[in-house]
Every structure is written in structure tokens, then in C-alpha cells.
C-alpha positions in Angstrom: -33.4 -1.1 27.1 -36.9 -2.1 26.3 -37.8 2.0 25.8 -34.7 2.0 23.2 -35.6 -0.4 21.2 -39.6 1.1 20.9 -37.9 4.4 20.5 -35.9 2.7 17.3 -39.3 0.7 15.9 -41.1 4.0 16.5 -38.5 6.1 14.3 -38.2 3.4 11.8 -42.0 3.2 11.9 -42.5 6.4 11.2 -39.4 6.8 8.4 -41.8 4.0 6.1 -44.7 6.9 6.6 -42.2 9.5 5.0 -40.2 7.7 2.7 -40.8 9.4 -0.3 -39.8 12.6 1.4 -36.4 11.4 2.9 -35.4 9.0 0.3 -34.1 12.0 -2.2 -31.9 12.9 1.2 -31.3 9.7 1.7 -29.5 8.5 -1.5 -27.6 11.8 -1.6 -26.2 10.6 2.3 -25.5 7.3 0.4 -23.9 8.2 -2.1 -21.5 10.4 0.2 -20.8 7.5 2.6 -20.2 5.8 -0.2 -17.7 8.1 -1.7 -15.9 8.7 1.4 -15.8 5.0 2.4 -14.4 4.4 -1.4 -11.6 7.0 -1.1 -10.4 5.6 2.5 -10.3 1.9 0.7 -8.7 3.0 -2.2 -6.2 5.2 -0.4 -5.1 1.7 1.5 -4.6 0.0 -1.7 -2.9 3.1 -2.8 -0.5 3.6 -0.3 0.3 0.0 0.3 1.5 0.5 -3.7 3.7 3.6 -2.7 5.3 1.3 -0.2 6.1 -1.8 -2.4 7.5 0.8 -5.2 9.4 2.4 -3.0 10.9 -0.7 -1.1 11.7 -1.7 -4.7 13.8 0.8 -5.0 15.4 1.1 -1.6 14.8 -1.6 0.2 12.6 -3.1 2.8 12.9 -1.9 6.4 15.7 -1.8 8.1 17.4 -2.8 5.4 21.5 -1.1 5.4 24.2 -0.4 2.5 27.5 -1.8 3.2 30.2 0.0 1.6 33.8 0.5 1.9 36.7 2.7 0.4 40.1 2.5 0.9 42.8 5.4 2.4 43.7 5.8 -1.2 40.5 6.5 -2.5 40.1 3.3 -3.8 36.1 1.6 -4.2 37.1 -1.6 -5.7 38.3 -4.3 -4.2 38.9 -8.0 -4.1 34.9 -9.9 -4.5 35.5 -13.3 -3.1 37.7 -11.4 -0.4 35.1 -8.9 1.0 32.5 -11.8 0.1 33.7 -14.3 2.9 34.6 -11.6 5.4 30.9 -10.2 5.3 29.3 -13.4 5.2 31.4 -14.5 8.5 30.1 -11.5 10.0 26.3 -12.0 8.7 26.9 -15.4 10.1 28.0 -14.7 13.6 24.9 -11.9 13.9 22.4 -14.4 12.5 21.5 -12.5 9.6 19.8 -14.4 7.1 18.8 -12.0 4.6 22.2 -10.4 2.8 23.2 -10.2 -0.8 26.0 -8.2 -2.5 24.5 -5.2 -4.7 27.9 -4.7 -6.8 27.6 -3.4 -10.2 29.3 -4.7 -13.3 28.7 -4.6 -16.9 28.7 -7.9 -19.2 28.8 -8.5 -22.4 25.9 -10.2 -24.6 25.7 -10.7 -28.2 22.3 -10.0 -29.5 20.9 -10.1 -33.7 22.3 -6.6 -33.4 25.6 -7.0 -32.2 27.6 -7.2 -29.1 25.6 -5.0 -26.5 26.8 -4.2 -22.7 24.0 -5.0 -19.9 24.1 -3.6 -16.6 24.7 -6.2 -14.2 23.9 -6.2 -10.4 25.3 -9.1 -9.0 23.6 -10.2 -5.8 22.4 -13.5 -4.3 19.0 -15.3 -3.9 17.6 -12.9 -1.0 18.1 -10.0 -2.7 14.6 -10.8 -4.4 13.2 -10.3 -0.5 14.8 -7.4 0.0 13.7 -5.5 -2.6 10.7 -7.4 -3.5 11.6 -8.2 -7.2 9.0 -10.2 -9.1 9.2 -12.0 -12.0 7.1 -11.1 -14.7 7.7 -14.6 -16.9 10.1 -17.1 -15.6 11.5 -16.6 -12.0 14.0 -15.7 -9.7 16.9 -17.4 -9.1 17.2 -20.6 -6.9 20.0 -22.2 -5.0 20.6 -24.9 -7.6 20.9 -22.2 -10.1 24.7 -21.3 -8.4 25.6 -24.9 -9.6 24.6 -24.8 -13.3 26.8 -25.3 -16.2 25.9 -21.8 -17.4 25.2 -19.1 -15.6 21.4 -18.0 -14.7 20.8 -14.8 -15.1 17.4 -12.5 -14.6 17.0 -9.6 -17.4 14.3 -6.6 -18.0 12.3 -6.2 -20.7 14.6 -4.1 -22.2 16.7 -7.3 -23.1 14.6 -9.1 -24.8 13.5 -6.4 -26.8 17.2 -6.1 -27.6 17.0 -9.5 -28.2 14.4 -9.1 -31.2 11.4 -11.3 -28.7 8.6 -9.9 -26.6 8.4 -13.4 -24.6 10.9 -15.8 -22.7 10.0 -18.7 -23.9 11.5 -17.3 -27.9 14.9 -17.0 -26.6 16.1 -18.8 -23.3 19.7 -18.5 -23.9 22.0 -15.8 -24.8 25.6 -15.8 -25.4 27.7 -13.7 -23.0 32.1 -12.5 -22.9 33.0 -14.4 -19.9 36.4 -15.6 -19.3 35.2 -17.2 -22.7 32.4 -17.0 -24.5 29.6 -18.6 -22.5 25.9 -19.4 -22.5 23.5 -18.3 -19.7 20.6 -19.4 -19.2 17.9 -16.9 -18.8 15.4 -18.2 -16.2 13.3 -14.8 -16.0 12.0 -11.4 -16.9 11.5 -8.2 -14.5 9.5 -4.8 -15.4 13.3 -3.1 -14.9 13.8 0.3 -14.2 11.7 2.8 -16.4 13.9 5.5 -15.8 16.8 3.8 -17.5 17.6 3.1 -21.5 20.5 0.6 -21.2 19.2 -3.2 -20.7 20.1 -4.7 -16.9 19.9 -8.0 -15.5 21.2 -9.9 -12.0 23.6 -13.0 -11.9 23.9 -15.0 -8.8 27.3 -13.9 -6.8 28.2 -17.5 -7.4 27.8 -17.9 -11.0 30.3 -14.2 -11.2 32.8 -16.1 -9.9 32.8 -18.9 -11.8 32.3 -17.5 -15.2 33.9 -13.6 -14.8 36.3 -13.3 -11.7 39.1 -13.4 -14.8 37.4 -10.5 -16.4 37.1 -8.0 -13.7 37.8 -10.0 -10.4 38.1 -6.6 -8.6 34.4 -4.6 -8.2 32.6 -2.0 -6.2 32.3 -3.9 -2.5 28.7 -3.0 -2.3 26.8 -5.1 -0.1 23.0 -4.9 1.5 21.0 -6.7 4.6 17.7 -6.7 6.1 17.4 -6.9 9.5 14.4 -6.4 12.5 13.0 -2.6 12.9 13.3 -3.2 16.5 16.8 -3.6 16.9 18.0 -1.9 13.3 20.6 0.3 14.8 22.4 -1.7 17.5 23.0 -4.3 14.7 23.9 -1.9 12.1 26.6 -0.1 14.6 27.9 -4.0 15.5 28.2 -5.2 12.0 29.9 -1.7 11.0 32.7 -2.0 14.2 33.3 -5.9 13.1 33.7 -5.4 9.1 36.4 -2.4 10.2 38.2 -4.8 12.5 38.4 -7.6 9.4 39.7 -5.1 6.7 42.6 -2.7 7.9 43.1 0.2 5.7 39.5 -0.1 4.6 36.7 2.7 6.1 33.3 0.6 6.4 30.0 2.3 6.2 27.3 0.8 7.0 24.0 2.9 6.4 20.1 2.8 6.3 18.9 3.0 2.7 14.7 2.0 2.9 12.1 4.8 3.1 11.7 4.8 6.5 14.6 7.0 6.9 13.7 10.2 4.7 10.0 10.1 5.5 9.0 8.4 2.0 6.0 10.8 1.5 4.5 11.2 -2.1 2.0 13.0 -1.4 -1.1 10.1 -1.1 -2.0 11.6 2.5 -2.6 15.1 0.8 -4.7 13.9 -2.3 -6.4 11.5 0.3 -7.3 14.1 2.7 -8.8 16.3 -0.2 -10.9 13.6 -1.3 -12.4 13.0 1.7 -12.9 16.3 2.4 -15.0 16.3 -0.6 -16.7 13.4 0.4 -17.5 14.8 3.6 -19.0 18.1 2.0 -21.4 16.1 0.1 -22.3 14.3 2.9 -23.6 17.6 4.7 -24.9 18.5 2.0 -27.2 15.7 2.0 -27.9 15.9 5.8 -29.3 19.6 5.3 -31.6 18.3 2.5 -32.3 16.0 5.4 -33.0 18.3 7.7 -35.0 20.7 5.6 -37.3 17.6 5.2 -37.2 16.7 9.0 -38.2 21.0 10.2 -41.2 20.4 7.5 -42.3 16.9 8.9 -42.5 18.4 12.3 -44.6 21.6 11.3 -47.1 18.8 9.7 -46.8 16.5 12.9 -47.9 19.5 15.9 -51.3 17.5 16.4 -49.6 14.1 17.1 -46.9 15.2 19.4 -49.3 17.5 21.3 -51.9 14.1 21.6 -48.7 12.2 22.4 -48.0 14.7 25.1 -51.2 14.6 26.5 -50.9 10.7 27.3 -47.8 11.0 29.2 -45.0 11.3 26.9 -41.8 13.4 28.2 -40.0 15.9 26.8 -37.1 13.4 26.5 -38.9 10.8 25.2 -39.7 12.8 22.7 -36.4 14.4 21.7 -35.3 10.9 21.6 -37.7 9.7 19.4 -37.8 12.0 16.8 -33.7 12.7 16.8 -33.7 8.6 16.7 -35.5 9.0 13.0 -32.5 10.9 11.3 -30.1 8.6 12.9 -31.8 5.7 11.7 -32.3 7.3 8.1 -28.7 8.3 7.8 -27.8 4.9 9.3 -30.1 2.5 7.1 -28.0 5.2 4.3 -24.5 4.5 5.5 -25.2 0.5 5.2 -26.5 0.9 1.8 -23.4 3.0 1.3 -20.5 0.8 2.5 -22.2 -2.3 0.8 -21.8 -0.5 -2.5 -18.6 0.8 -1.3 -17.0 -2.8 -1.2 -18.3 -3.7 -3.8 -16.9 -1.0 -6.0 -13.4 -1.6 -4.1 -13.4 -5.3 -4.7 -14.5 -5.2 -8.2 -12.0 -6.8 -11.0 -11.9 -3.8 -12.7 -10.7 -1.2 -9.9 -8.1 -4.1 -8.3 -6.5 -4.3 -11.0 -6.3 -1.1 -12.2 -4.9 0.7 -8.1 -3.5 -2.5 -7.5 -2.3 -3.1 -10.2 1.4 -4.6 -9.3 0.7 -4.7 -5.9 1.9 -8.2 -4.5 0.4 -7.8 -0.9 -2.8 -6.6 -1.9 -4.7 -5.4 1.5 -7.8 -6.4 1.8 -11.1 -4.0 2.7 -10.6 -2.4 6.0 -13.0 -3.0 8.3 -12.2 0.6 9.8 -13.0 2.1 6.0 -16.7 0.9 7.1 -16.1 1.8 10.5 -15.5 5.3 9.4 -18.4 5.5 6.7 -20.9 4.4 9.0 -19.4 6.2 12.1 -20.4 9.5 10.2 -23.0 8.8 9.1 -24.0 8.2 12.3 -23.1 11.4 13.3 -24.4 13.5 10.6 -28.0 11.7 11.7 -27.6 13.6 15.1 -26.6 16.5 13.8 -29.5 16.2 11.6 -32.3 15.6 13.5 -30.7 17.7 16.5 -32.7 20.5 15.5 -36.4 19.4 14.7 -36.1 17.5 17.8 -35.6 20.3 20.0 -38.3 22.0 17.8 -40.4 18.8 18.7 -39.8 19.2 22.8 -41.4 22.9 22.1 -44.6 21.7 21.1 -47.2 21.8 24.1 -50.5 20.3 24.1 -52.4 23.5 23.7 -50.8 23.4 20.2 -52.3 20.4 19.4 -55.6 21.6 19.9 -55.1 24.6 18.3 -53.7 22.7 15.2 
């Protein structure tokens, strides 16, 4: 141990000596490290976006579609029918997350006339499910069920249709109920940006109250979220159960989140590219350092020949001098992943890959772990060469220097 640590003060010793003809390698290893340990970092924040958009869309895992036709083609049925049956099975399997995802339209009179919204009506969990955010106001809440309005959550869309930009200029809006009635809207989601129409979501409760009359048959579209670890067993159970409770009625009961068709978008590719550039750079910097390392050595013959001379071995001296590029390339890898986090957990970059991001991860330890680990080994590979250049030198060379 004790002939380690003089082999590290030795390399570091002699890396002051040099500095001004490593530090141009040096910086150039930085920067690499630095690069690389950005792009790993980034790519987390990155792909932990992909995920959140996607289970937007489809769903957190495992989370199932629950749908049902009947032997005459039908897809509508009965709401507060199919309601009760599914929530006495979601009961009896102890699933707490559930929410109908049955589409209606509704009408709301805006400045501009009467318009139609696309409705999804679901119940408070859905928000978990799918990880819907408000972006002014909120989601729904129990009491909201009980209100003498209905609540309702709309895009942005709708208030543009509504003539505002913000929820706090128009908190009501009048919509064609089983009469006209006022909802209360309580907030405002980005929406879908792929669609034109305005959407919102009312609570399955407040449907029944103020629009069974109007259409009290709809789409029997229902959704849960269950454990990964056992998806499937529950998903076959609930499917047998829901068949038993509705004769004449074929149940499906499916996976829908990411998980099931892979759910790649191409981040692992453009990652790996990155990287690989990041690498390239980073050799290309441990060749400048080792074109500086082969000269050193010419210029040092007469030391390691007196060195020789006192004792030293071959593999002390192989050690020492390989020691000096991985010391270099290491003290460059620190400097590296310190300027690494700091570029990661700058304001300016958070919020502009994470932007949206509601679980933002934070730096991974194994992003440094992997910056430093090659730099580490792009120091050996370094100073492999001028240290087997160094064993050759003999003490007759010394004299001769």
C-alpha cells in the first residue's frame, strides 16, 4: 500500500513538472468526459420524458382497457349498469385505481355559439393513471361528485374558444344537460396537440346526475392499473368475472401502456450516437496525451537510467510512469463531471429537456461513474505505451545520455 501511494505522489509530482505540456491534452480529455457524462445525464432526463408522454397517452403500467360488445354488434350500453358491475368486481380484486374512459360529446355555449366538446368521462384516478396535470386550477376531487354543478377539467383549446387565455376570466360555462346547466370549471390541461376540437373530463358522478337523460346509453369503456408483477393473472380474473356478470356481452380486457409494444422512439439510437461522439473526442485527446507522454520519456532517459541504478525495478517503473496518465486523465475526468453537473442541473437546461417532466430524475451517480470510469481507462491506455518504452531504458543509457 505504502509503495502505491509514493507511486501516486510520484506521478502527481512529476505531472506539476509538466503541466504546461499535458494541460492542452488535458482540457481536451475534459471536455470529452464532460460531453459524454452530459449526454448520459441528459439522455435520463430525456427518456424519463418519453415515458411520462407516452404513459399520458396509454397509460401507466399495467394498466388494461375494459371493453365489451354485444352478440348484435352493439358498443353502447347501459352506464350506471356496467358502472356497478365493474366496480363490484374492482372491489372484490382490491383494485383501487379504475375509472371509466367512455366518450361523449356535450354541449357548451361559448361568445361564439353553441360548440360540442369532447368529453371523456372518468373518475378521480384516472389523473394517476395517465398522469394528467393541471396546468391552472386542478383535477377533480371527491367533493366535486357532490356539487350543484358539475366540475369539469377542459384544454386550452376551450378557453380559447371561450375568448380567455386564463381560468380565473371565465370559471363557469353553460352546458345542454337534461337542462341548461352551469359547470364549474376547476382546471386547465395542455390537451391533445394532435386534435382541433376542444375536450374536457367530467366526473362519472356528475354524468349521471346532469346527462344520463341525454344519452344514458355510452361506449362501456373502462381502464385499471394494477401491479407489473401480477398484471396478467389479474387481468385474465377480472376478464372471466365481468363475462359471468353480463350474459350476451363479450368482455375484453387488454393491456394498453407502452410496455406492451416496446415504446421505443428512438432516444437509445440518438443516445448511443452521441456518446459515440463523445468517446471519439475523448481518444482523441488521450493520443495528444500520449504524443506528449513518448516525448517526456525521450527527455527523461537520464533519470530513469540513475533511477535504475539505485534499485528501482522494471515494475516499479512501468507503474510509475503509467500511474502519471492515469492520474492526468483522472484529475481530467473530476474536472469533467463537476462541469458536467453543473451544466445538467442548470435552470436553463431543466427546464428546457425537462421541461414537463413531473418526476424529474435527478443526476445519476452512474453518469459520473461512467465519465470517470473512462477516463480512467483511457489513462491506461495512454500511458501503456511510454511505460513500456520507460522499462526499456537501461542504465548504460543514462550514461550515454
Amino acid at each position: 500500500m505504502t509503495g502505491f501511494m509514493a507511486a501516486l505522489v510520484e506521478a502527481w509530482q512529476e505531472l506539476r513538472i509538466h503541466k504546461l505540456r499535458v494541460l492542452l491534452s488535458l482540457i481536451g480529455v475534459a471536455v470529452a468526459v464532460c460531453a459524454l457524462t452530459t449526454v448520459v445525464a441528459l439522455g435520463n432526463i430525456a427518456e424519463q420524458a418519453s415515458i411520462e408522454a407516452q404513459e399520458r397517452s396509454s397509460g401507466r403500467p399495467a394498466l388494461f382497457s375494459i371493453t365489451m360488445f354485444n352478440d348484435s354488434g352493439e358498443t353502447t350500453a347501459d352506464f350506471q349498469e356496467v358502472r356497478l358491475k365493474i366496480g363490484d368486481v374492482m372491489d372484490r380484486h382490491g383494485i383501487s385505481y379504475s375509472s371509466p374512459a367512455a366518450l361523449t360529446t356535450v354541449g357548451a355555449r361559448t361568445p361564439s355559439g353553441k360548440q360540442s366538446i369532447d368529453m371523456t368521462i372518468v373518475d378521480q384516478p384516472y389523473a394517476d393513471m395517465h398522469r394528467v396535470s393541471a396546468t391552472q386550477g386542478r383535477w377533480f376531487t371527491r367533493a366535486d361528485g357532490e356539487l350543484y354543478g358539475p366540475a369539469i377539467v377542459v384544454d386550452q383549446k376551450f378557453l380559447d374558444a371561450m375568448g380567455v387565455e386564463r381560468l380565473d376570466q371565465a370559471r363557469s360555462v353553460t352546458l345542454a344537460g337534461d337542462r341548461d346547466v352551469k359547470a364549474t370549471i376547476v382546471g386547465v390541461i395542455d390537451g391533445d396537440p394532435y386534435t382541433e376540437a376542444p375536450t374536457g373530463y367530467i366526473l362519472s358522478d356528475s354524468y349521471q346526475r346532469w346527462f344520463s337523460s341525454v344519452e344514458s346509453t355510452v361506449e362501456p369503456s373502462w381502464e385499471m392499473w394494477v401491479p407489473l408483477d401480477n398484471a396478467e393473472e389479474l387481468g385474465t380474473s377480472v376478464q372471466g368475472e365481468l363475462q359471468k356478470q353480463m350474459p350476451g356481452w363479450s368482455v375484453d380486457v387488454s393491456r394498453q401502456d407502452y410496455l406492451t409494444w416496446g415504446g421505443d422512439d428512438g432516444l437509445g439510437v440518438i443516445k448511443t450516437v452521441l456518446a459515440g461522439i463523445s468517446v471519439l473526442v475523448l481518444l482523441l485527446g488521450a493520443l495528444s496525451l500520449l504524443n506528449v507522454a513518448l516525448v517526456t520519456i525521450k527527455q527523461r532517459v537520464r533519470e530513469i537510467g540513475i533511477r535504475r541504478s539505485f534499485g528501482a525495478t522494471s515494475g516499479r517503473v512501468f507503474f510509475s510512469v503509467m500511474m502519471e496518465s492515469v492520474v492526468a486523465t483522472l484529475a481530467a475526468g473530476v474536472a469533467g463531471v463537476i462541469a458536467s453537473i453543473a451544466v445538467v442541473n442548470s435552470s436553463l437546461v431543466r427546464n428546457f429537456i425537462g421541461e414537463g417532466v413531473v418526476d424529474l430524475p435527478p443526476f445519476p451517480l452512474w453518469a459520473a461513474g461512467v465519465g470517470l470510469g473512462t477516463s480512467l481507462f483511457v489513462g491506461a491506455l495512454a500511458g501503456l505505451l511510454p511505460a513500456l518504452v520507460a522499462v526499456r531504458v537501461k542504465i548504460i543509457d543514462a550514461i550515454r545520455f
